[in-house]
Biopython code that builds the backbone (N, CA, C, O; Angstrom):
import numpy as np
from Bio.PDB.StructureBuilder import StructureBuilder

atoms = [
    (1, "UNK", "N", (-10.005, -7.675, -16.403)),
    (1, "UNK", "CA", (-10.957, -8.255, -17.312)),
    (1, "UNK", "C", (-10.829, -7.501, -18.631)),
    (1, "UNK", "O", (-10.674, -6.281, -18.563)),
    (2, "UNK", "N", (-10.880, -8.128, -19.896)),
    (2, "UNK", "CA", (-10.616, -7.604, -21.128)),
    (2, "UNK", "C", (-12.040, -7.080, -21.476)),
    (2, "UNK", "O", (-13.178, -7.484, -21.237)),
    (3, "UNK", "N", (-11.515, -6.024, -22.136)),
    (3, "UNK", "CA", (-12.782, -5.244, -22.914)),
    (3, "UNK", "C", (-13.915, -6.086, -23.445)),
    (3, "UNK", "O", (-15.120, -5.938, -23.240)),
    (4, "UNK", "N", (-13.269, -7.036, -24.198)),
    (4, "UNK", "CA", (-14.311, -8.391, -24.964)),
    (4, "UNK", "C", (-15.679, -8.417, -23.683)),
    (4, "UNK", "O", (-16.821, -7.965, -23.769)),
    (5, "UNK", "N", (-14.871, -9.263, -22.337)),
    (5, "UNK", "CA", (-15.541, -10.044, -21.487)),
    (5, "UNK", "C", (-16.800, -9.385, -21.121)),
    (5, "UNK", "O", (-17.984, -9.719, -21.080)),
    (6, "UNK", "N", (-15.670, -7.636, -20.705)),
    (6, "UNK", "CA", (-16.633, -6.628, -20.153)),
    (6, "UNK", "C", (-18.133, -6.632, -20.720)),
    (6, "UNK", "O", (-19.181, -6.515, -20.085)),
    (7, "UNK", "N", (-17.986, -6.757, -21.747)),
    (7, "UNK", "CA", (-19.165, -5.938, -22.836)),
    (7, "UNK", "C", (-20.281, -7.046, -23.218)),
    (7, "UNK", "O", (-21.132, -7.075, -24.108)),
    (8, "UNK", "N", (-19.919, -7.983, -22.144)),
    (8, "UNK", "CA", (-20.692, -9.191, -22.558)),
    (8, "UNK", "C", (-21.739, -9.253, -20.350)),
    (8, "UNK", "O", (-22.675, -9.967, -19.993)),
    (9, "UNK", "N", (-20.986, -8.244, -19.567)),
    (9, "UNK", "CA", (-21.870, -8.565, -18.168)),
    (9, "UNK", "C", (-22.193, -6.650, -17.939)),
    (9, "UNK", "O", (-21.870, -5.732, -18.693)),
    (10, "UNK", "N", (-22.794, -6.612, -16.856)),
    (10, "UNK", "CA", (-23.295, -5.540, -16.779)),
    (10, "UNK", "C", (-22.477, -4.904, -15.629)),
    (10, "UNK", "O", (-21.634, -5.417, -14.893)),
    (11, "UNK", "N", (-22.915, -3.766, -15.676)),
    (11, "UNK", "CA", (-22.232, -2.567, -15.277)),
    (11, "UNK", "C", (-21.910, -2.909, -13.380)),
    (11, "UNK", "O", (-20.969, -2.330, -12.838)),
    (12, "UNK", "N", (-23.085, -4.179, -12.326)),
    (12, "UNK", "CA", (-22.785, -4.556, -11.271)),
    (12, "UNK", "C", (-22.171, -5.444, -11.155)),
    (12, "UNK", "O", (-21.767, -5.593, -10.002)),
    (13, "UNK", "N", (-21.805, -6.346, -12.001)),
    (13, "UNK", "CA", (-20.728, -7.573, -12.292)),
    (13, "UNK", "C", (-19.447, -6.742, -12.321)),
    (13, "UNK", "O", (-18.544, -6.862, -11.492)),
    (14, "UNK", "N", (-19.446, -5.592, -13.707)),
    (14, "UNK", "CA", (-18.076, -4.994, -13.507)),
    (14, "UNK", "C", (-17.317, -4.769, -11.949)),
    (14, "UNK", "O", (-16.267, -5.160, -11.441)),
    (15, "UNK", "N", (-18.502, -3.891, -11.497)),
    (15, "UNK", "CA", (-17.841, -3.218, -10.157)),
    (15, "UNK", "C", (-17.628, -4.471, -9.208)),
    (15, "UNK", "O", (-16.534, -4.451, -8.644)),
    (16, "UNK", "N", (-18.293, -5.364, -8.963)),
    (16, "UNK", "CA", (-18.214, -6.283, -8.153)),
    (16, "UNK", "C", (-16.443, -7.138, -8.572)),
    (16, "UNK", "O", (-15.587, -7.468, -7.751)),
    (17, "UNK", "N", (-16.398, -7.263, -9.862)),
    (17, "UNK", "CA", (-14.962, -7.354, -9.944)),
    (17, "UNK", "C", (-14.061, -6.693, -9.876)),
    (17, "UNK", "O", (-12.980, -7.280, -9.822)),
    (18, "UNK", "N", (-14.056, -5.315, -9.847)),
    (18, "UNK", "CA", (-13.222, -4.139, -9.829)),
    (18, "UNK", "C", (-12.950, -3.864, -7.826)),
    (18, "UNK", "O", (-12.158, -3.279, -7.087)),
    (19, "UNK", "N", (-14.104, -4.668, -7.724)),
    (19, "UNK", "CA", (-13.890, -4.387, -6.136)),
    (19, "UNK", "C", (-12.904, -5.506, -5.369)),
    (19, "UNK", "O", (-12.216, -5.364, -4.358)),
    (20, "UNK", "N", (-13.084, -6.588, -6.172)),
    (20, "UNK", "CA", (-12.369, -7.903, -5.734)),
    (20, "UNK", "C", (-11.032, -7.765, -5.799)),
    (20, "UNK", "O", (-10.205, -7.963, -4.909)),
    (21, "UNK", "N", (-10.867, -7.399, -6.950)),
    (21, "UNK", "CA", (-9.541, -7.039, -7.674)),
    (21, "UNK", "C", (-9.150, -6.317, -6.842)),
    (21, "UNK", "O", (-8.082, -6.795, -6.462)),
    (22, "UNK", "N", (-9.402, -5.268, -6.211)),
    (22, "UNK", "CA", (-8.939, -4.214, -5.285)),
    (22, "UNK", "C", (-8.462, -4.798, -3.836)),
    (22, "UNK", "O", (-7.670, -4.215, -3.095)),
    (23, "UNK", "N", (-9.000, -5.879, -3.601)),
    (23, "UNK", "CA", (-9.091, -6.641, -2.504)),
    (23, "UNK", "C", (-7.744, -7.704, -2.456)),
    (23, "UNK", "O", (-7.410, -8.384, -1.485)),
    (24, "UNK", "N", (-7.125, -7.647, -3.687)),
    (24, "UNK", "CA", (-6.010, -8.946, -3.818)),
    (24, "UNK", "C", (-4.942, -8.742, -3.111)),
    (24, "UNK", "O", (-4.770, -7.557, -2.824)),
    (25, "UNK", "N", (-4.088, -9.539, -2.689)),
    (25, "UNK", "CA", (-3.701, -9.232, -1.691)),
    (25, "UNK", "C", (-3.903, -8.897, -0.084)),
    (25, "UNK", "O", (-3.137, -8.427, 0.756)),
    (26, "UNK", "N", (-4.657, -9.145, -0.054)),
    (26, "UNK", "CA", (-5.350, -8.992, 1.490)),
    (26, "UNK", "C", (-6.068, -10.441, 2.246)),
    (26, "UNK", "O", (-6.582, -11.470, 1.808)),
    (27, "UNK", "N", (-5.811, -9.931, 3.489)),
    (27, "UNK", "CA", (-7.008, -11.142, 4.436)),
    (27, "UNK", "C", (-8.382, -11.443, 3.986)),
    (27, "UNK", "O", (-9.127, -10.473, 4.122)),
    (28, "UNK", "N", (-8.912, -12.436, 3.518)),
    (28, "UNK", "CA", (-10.481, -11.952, 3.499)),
    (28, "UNK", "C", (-11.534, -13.023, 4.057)),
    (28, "UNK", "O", (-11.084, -14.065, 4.533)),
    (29, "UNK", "N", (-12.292, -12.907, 4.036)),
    (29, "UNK", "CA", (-12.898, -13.955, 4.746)),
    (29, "UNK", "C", (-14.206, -14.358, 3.448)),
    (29, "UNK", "O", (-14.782, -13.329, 3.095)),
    (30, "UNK", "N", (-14.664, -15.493, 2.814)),
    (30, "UNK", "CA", (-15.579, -15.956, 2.096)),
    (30, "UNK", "C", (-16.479, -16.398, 2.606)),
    (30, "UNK", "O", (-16.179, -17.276, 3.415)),
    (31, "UNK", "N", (-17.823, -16.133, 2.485)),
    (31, "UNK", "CA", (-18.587, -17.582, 3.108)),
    (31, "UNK", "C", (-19.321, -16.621, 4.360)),
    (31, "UNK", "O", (-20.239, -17.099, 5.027)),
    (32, "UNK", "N", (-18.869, -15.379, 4.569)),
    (32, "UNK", "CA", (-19.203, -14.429, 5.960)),
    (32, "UNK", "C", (-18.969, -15.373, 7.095)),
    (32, "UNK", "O", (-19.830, -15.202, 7.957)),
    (33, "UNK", "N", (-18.275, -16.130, 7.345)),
    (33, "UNK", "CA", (-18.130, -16.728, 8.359)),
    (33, "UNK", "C", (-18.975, -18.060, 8.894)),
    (33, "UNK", "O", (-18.921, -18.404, 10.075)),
    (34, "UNK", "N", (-19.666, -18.683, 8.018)),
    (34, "UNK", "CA", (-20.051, -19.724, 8.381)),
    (34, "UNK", "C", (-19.573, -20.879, 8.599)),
    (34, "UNK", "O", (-18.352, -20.834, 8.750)),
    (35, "UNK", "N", (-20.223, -22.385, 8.721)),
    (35, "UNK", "CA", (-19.484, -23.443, 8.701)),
    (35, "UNK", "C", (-18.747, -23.919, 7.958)),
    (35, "UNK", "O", (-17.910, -24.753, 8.304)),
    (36, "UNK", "N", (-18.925, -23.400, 6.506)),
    (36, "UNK", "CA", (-18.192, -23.624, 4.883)),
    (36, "UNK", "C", (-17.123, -22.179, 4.794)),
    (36, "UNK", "O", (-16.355, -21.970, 3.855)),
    (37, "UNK", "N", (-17.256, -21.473, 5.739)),
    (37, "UNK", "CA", (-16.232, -20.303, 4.874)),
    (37, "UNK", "C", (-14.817, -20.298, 4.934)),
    (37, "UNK", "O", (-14.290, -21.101, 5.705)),
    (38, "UNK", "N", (-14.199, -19.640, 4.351)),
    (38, "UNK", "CA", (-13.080, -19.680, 4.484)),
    (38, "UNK", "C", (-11.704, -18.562, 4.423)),
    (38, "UNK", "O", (-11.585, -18.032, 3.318)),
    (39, "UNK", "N", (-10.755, -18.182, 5.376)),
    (39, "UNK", "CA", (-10.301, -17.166, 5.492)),
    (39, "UNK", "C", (-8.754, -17.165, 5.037)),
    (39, "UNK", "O", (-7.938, -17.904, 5.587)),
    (40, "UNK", "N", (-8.455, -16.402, 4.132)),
    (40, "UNK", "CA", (-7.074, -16.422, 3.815)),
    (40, "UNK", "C", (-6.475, -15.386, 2.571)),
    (40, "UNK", "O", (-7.196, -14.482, 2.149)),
    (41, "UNK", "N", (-5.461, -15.547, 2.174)),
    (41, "UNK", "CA", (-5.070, -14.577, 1.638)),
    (41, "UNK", "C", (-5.498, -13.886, 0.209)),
    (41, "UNK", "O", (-4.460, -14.033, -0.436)),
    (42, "UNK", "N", (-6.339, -13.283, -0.571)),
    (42, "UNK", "CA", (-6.668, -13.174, -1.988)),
    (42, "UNK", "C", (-5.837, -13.159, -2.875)),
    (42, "UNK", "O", (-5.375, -12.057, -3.173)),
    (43, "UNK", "N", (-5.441, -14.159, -3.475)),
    (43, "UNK", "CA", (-3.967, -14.387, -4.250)),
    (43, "UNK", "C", (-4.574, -13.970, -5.901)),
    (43, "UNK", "O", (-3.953, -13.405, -6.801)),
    (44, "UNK", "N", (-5.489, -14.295, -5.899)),
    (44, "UNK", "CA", (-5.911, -14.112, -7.945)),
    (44, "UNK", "C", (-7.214, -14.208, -7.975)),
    (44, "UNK", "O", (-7.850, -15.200, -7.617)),
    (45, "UNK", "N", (-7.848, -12.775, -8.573)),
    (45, "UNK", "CA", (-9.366, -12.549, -9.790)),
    (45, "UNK", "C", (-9.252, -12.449, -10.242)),
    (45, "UNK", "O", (-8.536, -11.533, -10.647)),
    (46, "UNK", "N", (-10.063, -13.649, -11.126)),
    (46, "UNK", "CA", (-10.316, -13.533, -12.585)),
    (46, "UNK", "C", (-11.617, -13.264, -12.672)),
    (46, "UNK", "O", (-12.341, -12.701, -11.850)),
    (47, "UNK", "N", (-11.966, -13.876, -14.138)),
    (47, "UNK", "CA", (-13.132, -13.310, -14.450)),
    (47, "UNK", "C", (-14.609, -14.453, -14.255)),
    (47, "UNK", "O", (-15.798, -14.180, -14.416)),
    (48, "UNK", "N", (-13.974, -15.753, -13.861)),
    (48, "UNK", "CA", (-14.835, -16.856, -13.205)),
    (48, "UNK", "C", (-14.529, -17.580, -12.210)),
    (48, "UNK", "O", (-15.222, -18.552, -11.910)),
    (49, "UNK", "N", (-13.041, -17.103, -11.278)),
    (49, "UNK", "CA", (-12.845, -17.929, -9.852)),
    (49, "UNK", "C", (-11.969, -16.663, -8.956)),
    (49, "UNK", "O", (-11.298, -15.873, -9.621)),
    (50, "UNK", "N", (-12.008, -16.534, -7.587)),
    (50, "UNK", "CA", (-10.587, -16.387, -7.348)),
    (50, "UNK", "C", (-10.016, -17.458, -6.474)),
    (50, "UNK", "O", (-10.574, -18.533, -6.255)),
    (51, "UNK", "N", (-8.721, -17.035, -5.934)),
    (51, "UNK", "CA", (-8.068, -17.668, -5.219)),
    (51, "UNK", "C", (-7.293, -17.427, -3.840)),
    (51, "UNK", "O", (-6.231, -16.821, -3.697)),
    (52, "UNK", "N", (-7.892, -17.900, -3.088)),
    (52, "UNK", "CA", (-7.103, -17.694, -2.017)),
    (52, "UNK", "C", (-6.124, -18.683, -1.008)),
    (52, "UNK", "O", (-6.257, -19.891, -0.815)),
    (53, "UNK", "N", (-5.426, -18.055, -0.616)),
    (53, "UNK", "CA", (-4.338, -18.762, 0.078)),
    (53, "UNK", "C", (-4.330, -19.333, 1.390)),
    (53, "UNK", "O", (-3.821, -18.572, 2.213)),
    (54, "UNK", "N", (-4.723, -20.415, 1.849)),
    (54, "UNK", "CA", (-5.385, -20.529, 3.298)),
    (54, "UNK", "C", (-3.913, -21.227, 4.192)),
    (54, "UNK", "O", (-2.885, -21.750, 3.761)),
    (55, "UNK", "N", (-4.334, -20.977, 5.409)),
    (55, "UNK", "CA", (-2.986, -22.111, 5.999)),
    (55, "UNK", "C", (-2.417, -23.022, 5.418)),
    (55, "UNK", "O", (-1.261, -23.100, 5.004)),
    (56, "UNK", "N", (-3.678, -24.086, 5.371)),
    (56, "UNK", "CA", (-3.281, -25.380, 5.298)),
    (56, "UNK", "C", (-2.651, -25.559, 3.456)),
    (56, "UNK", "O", (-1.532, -25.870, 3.050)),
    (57, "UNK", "N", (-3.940, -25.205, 2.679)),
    (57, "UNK", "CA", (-3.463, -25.094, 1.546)),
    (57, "UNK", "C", (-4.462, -24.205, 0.406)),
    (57, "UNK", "O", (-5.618, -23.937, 0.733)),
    (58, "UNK", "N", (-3.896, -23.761, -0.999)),
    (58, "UNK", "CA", (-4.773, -22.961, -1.331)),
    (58, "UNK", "C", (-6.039, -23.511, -1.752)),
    (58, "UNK", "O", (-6.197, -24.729, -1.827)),
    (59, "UNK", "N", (-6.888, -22.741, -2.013)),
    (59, "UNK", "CA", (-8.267, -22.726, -2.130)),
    (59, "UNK", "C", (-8.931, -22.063, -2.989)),
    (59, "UNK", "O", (-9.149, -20.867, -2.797)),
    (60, "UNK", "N", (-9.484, -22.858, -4.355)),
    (60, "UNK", "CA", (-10.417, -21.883, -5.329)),
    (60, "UNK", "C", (-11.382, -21.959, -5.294)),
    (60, "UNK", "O", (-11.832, -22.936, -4.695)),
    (61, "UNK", "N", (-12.387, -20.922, -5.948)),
    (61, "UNK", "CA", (-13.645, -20.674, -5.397)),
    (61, "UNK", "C", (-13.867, -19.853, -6.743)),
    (61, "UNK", "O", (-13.259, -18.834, -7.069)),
    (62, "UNK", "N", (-15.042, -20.626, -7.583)),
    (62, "UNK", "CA", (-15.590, -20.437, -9.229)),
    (62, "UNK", "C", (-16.562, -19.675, -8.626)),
    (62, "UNK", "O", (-16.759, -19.656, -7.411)),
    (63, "UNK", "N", (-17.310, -18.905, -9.632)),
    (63, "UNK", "CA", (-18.319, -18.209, -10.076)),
    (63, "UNK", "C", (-18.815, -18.225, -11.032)),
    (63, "UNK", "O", (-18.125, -18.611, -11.976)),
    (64, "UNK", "N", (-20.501, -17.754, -11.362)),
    (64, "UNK", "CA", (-20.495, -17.235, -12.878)),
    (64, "UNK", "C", (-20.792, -16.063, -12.383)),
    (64, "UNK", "O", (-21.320, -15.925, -11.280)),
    (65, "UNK", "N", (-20.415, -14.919, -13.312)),
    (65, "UNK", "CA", (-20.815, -13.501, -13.160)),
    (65, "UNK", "C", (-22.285, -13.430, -14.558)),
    (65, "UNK", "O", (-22.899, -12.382, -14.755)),
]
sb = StructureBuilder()
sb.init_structure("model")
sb.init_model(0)
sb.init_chain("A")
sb.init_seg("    ")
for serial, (resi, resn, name, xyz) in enumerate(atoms, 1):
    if name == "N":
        sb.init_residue(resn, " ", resi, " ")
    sb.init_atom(name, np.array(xyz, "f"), 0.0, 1.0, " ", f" {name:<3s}", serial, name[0])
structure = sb.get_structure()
């Protein structure tokens, strides 16, 4: 996330993306496991979706921070 974006959310938005980001590349599961969630690979965070990579096919998932 660019300095700009930073300086515009707060200091638990940062970390919450700094944590995601840390997470790329990996298994993860969205949704904690409910009827809507979904489990697969963390391919890309940004700063309003990421993306993950599921079996069948990939899968994005927006936010606002």
């Amino acid at each position: 996330m660019s300095k700009r974006r930073m300086k515009n959310h707060s200091n638990h938005d940062i970390s919450y993306y700094h944590f995601l980001h840390s997470m790329q590349d990996k298994i993860v599961t969205v949704y904690r496991g409910g009827p809507e969630s979904k489990r697969g690979k963390l391919v890309a965070v940004k700063s309003d979706y990421i993306a993950l990579q599921t079996e069948k096919k990939p899968f994005i998932i927006n936010w606002i921070m």
